[in-house]
PARO-561625 format. One line per 2 residues: number of its first residue (from 1); their letters; for each residue z, y, x of C-alpha. Coordinates in nm, 3 decimals, always signed. Layout:
N
NUM = a = Z,Y,X  ... .
This chain:
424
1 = xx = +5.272,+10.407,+4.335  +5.444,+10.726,+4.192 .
3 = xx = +5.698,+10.663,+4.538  +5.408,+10.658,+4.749 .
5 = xx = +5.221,+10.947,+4.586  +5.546,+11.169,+4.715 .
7 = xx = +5.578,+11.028,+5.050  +5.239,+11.126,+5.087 .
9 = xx = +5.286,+11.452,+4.922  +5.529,+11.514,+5.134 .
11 = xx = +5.438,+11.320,+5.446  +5.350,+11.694,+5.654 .
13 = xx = +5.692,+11.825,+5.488  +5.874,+11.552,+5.681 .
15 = xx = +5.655,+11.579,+6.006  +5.768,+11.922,+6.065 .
17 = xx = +6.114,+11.885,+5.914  +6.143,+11.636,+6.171 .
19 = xx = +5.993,+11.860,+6.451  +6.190,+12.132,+6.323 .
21 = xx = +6.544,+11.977,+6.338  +6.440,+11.787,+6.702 .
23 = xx = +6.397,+12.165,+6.791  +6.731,+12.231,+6.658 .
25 = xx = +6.896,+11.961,+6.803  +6.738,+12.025,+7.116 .
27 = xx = +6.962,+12.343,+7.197  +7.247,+12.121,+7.270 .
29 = xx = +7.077,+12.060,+7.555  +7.044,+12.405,+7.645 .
31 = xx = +7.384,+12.435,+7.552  +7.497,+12.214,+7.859 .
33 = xx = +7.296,+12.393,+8.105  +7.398,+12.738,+7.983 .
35 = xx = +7.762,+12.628,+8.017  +7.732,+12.536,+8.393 .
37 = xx = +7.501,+12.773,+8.525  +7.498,+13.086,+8.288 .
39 = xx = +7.838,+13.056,+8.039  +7.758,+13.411,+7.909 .
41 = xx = +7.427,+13.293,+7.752  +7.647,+13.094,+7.464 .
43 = xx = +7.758,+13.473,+7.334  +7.354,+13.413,+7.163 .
45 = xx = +7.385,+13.042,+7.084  +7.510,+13.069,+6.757 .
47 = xx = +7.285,+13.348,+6.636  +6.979,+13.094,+6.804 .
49 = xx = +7.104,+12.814,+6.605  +7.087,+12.994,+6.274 .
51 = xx = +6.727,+13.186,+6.336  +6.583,+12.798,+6.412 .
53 = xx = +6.793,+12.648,+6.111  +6.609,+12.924,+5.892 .
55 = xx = +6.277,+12.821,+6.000  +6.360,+12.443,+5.975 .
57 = xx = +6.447,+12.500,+5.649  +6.155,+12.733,+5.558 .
59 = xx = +5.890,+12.450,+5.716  +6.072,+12.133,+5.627 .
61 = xx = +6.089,+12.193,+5.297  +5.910,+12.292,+5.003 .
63 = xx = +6.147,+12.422,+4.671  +6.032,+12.165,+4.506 .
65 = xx = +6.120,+11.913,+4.754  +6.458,+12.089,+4.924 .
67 = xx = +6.790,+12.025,+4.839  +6.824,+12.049,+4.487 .
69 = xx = +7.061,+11.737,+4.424  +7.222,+11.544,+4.690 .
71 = xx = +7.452,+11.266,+4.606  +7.432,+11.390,+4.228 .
73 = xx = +7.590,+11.737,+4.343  +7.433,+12.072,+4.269 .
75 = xx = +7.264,+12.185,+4.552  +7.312,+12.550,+4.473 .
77 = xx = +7.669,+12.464,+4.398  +7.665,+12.364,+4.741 .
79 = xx = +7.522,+12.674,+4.902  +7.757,+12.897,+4.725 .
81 = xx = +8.007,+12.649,+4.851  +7.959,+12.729,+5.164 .
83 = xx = +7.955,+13.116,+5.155  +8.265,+13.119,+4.981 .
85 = xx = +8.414,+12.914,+5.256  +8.339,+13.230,+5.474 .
87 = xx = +8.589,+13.436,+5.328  +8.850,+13.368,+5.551 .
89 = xx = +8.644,+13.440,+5.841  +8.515,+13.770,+5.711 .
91 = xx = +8.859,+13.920,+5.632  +8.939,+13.816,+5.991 .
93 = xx = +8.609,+13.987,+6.154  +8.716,+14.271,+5.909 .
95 = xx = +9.066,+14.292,+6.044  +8.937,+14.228,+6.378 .
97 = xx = +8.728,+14.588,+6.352  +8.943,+14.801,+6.216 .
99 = xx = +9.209,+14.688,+6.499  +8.924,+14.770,+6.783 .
101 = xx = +8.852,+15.091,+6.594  +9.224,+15.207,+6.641 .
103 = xx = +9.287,+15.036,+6.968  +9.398,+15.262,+7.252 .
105 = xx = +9.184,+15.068,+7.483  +8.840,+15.261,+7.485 .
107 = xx = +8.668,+14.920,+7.590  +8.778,+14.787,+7.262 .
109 = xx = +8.491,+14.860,+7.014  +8.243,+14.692,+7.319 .
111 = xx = +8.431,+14.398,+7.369  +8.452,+14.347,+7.026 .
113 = xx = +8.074,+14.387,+6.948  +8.004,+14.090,+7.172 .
115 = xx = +8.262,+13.874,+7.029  +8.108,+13.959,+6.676 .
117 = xx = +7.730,+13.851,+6.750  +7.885,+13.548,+6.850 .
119 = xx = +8.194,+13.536,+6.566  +7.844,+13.618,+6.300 .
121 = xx = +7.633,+13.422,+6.440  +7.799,+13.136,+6.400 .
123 = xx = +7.944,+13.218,+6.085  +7.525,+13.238,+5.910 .
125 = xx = +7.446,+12.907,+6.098  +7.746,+12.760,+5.938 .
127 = xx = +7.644,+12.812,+5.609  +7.247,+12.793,+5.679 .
129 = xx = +7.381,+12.412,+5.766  +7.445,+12.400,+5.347 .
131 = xx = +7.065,+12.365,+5.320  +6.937,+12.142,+5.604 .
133 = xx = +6.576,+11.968,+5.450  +6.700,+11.662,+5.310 .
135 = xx = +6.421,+11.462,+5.483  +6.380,+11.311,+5.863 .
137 = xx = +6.504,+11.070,+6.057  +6.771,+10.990,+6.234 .
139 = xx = +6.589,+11.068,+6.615  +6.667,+11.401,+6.646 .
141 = xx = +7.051,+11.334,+6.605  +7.030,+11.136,+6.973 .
143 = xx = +6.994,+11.515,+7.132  +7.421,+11.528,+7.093 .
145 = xx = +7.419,+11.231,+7.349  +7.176,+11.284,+7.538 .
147 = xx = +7.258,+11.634,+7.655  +7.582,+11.533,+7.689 .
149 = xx = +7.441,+11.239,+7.957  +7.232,+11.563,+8.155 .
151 = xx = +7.540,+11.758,+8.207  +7.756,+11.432,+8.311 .
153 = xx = +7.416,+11.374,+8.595  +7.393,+11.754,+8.654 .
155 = xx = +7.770,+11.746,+8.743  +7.824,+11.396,+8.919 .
157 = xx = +7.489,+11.350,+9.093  +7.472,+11.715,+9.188 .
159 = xx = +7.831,+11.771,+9.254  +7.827,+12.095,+9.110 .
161 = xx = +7.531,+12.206,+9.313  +7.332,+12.378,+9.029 .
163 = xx = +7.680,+12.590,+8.909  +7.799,+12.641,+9.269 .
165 = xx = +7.416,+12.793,+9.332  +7.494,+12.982,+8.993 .
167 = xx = +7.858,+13.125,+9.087  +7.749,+13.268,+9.449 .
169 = xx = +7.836,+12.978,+9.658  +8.140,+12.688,+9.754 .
171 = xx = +8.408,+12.942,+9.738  +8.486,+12.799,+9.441 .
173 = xx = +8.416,+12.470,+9.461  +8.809,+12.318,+9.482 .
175 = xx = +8.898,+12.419,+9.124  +8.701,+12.665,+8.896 .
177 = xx = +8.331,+12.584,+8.918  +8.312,+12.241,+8.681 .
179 = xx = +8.609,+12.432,+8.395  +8.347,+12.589,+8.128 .
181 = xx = +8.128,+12.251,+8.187  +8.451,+12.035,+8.136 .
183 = xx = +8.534,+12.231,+7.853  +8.174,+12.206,+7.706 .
185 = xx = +8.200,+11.848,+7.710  +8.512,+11.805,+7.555 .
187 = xx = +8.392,+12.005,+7.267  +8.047,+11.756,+7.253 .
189 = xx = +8.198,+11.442,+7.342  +8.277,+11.361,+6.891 .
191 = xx = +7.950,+11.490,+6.813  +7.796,+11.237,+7.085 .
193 = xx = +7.982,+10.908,+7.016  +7.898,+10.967,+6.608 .
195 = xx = +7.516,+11.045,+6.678  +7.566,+10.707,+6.924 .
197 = xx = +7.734,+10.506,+6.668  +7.403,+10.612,+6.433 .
199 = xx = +7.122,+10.481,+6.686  +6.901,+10.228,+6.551 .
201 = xx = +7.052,+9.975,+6.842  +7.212,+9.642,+6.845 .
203 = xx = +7.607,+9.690,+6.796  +7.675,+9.588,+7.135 .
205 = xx = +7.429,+9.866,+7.301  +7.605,+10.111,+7.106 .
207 = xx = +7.952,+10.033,+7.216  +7.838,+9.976,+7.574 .
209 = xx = +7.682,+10.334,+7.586  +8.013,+10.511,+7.379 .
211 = xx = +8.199,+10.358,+7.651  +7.991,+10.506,+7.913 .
213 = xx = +7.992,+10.815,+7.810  +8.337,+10.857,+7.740 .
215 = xx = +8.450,+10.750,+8.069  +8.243,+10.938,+8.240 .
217 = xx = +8.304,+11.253,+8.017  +8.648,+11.187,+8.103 .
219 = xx = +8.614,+11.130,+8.489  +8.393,+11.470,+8.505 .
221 = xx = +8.685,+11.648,+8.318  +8.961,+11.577,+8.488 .
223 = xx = +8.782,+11.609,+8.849  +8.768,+11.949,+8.693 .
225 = xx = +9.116,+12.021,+8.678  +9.032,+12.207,+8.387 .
227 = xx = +9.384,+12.140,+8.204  +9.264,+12.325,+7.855 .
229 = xx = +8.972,+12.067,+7.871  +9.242,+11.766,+7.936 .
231 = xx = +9.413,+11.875,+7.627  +9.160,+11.895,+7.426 .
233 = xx = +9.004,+11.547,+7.520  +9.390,+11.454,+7.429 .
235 = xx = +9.419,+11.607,+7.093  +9.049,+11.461,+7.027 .
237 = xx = +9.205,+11.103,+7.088  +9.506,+11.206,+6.855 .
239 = xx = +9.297,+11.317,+6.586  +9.027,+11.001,+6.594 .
241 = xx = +9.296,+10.782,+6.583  +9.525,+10.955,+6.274 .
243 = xx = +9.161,+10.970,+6.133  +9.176,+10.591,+6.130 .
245 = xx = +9.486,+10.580,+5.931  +9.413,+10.870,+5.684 .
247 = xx = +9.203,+11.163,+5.735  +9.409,+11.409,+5.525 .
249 = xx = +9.680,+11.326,+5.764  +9.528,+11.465,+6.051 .
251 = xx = +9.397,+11.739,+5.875  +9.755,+11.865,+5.746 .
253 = xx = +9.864,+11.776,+6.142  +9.625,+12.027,+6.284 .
255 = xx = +9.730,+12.314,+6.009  +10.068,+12.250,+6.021 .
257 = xx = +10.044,+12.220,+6.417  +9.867,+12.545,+6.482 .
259 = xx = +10.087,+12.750,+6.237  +10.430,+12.608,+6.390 .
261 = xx = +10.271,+12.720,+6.721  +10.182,+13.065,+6.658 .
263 = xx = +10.488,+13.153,+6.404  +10.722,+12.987,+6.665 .
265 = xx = +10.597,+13.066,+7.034  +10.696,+13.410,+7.012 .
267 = xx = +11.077,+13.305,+6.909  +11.122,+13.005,+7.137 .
269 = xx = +10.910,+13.178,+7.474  +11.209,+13.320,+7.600 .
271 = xx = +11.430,+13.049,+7.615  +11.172,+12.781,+7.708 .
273 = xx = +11.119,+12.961,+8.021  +11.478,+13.007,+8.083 .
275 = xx = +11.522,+12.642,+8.081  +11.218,+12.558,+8.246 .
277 = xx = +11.301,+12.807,+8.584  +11.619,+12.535,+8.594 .
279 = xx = +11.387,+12.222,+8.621  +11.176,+12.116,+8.861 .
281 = xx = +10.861,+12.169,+8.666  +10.904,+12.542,+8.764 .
283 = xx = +10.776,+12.449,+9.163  +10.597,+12.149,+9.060 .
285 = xx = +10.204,+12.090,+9.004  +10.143,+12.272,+8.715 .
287 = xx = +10.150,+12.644,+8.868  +9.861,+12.765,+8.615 .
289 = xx = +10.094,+12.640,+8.341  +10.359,+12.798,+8.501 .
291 = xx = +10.134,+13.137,+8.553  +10.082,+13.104,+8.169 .
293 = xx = +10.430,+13.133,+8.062  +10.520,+13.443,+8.311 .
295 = xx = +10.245,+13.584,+8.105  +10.373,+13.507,+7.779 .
297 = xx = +10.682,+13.614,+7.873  +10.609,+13.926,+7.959 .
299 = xx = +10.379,+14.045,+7.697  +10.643,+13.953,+7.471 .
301 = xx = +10.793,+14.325,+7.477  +10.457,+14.466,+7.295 .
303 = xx = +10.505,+14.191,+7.046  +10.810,+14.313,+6.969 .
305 = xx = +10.716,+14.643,+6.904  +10.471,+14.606,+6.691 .
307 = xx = +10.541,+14.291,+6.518  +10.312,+14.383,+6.156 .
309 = xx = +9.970,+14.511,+6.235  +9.976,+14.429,+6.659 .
311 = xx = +9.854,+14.710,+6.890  +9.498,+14.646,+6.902 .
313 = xx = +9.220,+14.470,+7.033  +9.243,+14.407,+7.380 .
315 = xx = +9.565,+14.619,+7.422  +9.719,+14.328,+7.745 .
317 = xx = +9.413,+14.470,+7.937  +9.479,+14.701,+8.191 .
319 = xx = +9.869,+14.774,+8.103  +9.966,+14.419,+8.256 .
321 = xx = +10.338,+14.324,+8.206  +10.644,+14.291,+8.430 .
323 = xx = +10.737,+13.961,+8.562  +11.074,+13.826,+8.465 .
325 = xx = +11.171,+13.701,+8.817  +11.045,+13.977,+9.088 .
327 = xx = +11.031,+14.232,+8.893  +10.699,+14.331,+8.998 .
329 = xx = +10.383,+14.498,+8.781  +10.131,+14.238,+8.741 .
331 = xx = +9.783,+14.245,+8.516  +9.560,+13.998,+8.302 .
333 = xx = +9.265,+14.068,+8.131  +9.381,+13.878,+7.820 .
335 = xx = +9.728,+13.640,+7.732  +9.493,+13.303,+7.806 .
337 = xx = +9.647,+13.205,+7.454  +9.498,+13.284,+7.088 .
339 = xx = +9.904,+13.229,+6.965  +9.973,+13.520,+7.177 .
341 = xx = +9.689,+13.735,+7.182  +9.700,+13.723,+6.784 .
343 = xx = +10.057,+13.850,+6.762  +9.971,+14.169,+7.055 .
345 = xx = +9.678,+14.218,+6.893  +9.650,+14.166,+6.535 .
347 = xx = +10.028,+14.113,+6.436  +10.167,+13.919,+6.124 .
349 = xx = +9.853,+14.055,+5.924  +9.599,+13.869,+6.210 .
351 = xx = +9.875,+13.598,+6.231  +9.802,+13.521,+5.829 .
353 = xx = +9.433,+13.572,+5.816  +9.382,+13.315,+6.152 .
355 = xx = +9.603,+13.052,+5.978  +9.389,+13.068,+5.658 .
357 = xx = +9.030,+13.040,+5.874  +9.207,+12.736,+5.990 .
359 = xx = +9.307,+12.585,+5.665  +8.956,+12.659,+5.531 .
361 = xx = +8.783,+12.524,+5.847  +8.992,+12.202,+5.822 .
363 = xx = +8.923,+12.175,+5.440  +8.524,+12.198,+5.490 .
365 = xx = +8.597,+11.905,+5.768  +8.802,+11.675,+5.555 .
367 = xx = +8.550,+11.686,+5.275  +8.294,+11.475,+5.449 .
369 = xx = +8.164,+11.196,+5.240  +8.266,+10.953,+5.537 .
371 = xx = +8.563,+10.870,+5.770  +8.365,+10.876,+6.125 .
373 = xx = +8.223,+11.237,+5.978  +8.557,+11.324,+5.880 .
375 = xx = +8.700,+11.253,+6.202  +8.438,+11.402,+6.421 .
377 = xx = +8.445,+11.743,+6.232  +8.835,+11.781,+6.273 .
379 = xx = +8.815,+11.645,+6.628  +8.572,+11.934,+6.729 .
381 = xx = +8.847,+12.223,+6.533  +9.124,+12.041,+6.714 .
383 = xx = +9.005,+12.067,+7.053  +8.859,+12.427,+7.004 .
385 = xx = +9.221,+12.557,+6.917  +9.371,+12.313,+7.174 .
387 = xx = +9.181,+12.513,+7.470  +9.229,+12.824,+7.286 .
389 = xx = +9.556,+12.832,+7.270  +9.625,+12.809,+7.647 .
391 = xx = +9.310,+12.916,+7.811  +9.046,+13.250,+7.761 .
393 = xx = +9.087,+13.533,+7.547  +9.039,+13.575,+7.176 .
395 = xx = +8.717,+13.820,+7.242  +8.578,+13.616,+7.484 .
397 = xx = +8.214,+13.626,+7.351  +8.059,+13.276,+7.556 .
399 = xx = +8.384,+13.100,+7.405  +8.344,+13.204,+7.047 .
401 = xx = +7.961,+13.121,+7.123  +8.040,+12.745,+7.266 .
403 = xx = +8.288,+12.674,+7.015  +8.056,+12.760,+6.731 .
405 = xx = +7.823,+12.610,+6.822  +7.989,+12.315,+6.874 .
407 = xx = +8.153,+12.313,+6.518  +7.803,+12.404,+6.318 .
409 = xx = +7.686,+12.163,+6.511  +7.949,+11.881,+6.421 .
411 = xx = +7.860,+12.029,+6.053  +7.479,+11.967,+6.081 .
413 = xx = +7.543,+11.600,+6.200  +7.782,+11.531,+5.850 .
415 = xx = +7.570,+11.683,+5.637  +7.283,+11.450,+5.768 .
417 = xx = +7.487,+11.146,+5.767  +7.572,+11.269,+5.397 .
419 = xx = +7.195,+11.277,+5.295  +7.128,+10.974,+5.447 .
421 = xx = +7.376,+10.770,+5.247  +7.314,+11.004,+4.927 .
423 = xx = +6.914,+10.988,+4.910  +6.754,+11.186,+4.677 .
């Protein structure tokens, strides 16, 4: 009786809880469309996510009924838990300013300020995700898949018509048109097989869709030729499966990964290319990969010269570099890598404060109460820094915005699975 005297206490709690996080959830969706049609409009997804997190939790849950205890751990404990966790990614934004401030490149300070709505917003949502309401169902967790199913039909059955429309016509349409959307759904894809392995279906309806929607998440991203978004579907696979064995083991492989990348690229650019102008793979396929390491080549004089602090933000822009081969003066916007634009940038002291927002980020992930949550967090951090680290800029506001998004998001779906195996 007592039992049922609460549910009904709390029966309009619930009801809007539930409407509340379907509301949530439902942004994903808006997520996919913004990434085809209008990319910049993920610079505000973050900062969205945490304004309708605040009001879930301010009409889902009374104090008396919110997360106090869950799974017989403090919930206050919990929510300073998670603004500790920020640390790392506040001495980074910190960094990050006083680098624009003394940047030589007036557009600094502006490009910047974008990347930090994004860079804050997601940082609030992240730890707003600490105090979800502990009550609800399971429905609104189907959004991950679902959305992810629109932007597959939007893509396939359109053929790109909506984001051709969107980019000014088929100009485009051989290579560059389905990249953000590729990308998009290689950052979803984890976050929609573990909301699919949660439906309330028969086993073999949930393997039957997973397998539809990873095959044609894959087909869509490598029609794209999007080869950031073919990594990071690889590294996903990587990391699910070294999940399987031990997740601390492919936590420790995406730390140790990402720091022997950025503390070796600069030392081992120069002779990689140097061996790699002798092979074939130098007039082969891969010419954006090949593109990418003229760059990284020659940026690697302003490394050099300011090794400690970097030269500040956005310093590659407009000063371009001189190609090894011809000789020429040529120009990028940004070094298309974050192990690169780090070091020109933000030097050792950036170098240091990036590694330790990774080992943080990876911690949060490997805590999950379960394997499959586990797996799906570090999946999502593995394929962010997979496209980061050879496609778009550090500052780039929609990517900071997409990615998270997409790694609140993969926190959100834990912390729900968590609650519903650790009931009040």
């Amino acid at each position: 009786m007592a039992g049922t005297a609460q549910t009904q206490r709390h029966g309009p709690d619930v009801d809007r809880a539930d409407l509340a996080m379907a509301l949530v959830a439902g942004l994903l969706a808006l997520a996919a469309v913004f990434a085809i049609i209008a990319p910049q409009g993920l610079t505000w997804l973050p900062l969205v996510l945490a304004l309708a997190l605040a009001g879930a939790m301010r009409v889902g849950a009374s104090r008396s009924a919110g997360l106090d205890h869950v799974g017989g751990v403090d919930g206050r404990g919990v929510w300073l838990a998670g603004w500790t966790a920020a640390l790392p990614w506040l001495a980074f934004g910190l960094w990050a300013g006083f680098r624009a401030l003394t940047s030589p490149m007036v557009q600094a300070p502006a490009v910047l300020g974008s990347f930090a709505l994004a860079f804050a917003g997601s940082a609030i949502a992240l730890g707003l995700s600490a105090r979800i309401p502990p009550h609800g169902r399971w429905h609104w967790g189907f959004f991950p898949a679902l959305s992810l199913i629109f932007a597959l039909l939007l893509e396939l059955i359109l053929s790109g018509a909506v984001s051709l429309a969107a980019l000014g016509g088929p100009r485009l349409a051989s290579k560059w048109h389905y990249n953000r959307a590729a990308v998009m759904l290689a950052l979803l894809l984890p976050l929609a097989i573990f909301a699919i392995g949660r439906m309330p279906f028969a086993r073999a309806a949930r393997v039957g869709l997973g397998v539809i929607v990873v095959l044609a998440s894959s087909a869509v991203i490598f029609r794209s030729e999007s080869e950031s978004a073919q990594l990071a579907l690889a590294l996903i696979i990587i990391v699910q499966l070294v999940c399987r064995i031990r997740v601390a083991w492919a936590r420790w492989l995406i730390i140790l990964g990402a720091a022997a990348a950025i503390l070796l690229m600069p030392l081992v650019m120069r002779p990689l290319v140097a061996w790699l102008v002798e092979t074939p793979f130098w007039t082969g396929r891969y010419q954006s990969v090949v593109e990418r390491f003229r760059l990284w080549v020659g940026i690697m004089p302003y490394i050099e010269a300011s090794p400690w602090i970097g030269n500040g933000i956005e310093f590659v822009r407009d000063i371009g570099f001189r190609d090894f081969q011809s000789g020429r003066q040529m120009s990028h916007n940004h070094p298309h890598s974050f192990l690169m634009q780090t070091w020109v940038d933000l030097g050792l002291v950036g170098v240091v404060l990036v590694l330790w927002c990774i080992h943080a980020g990876t911690s949060a992930a490997a805590r999950a109460a379960s394997q499959p949550a586990a797996a799906m967090q570090l999946s999502v951090v593995a394929a962010v820094l997979g496209v980061w680290a050879v496609s778009h800029g550090m500052w780039q506001a929609w990517f900071v915005g997409m990615s998270g998004f997409a790694i609140v998001f993969a926190r959100l779906l834990a912390r729900r699975a968590e609650q519903e195996h650790h009931p009040r």
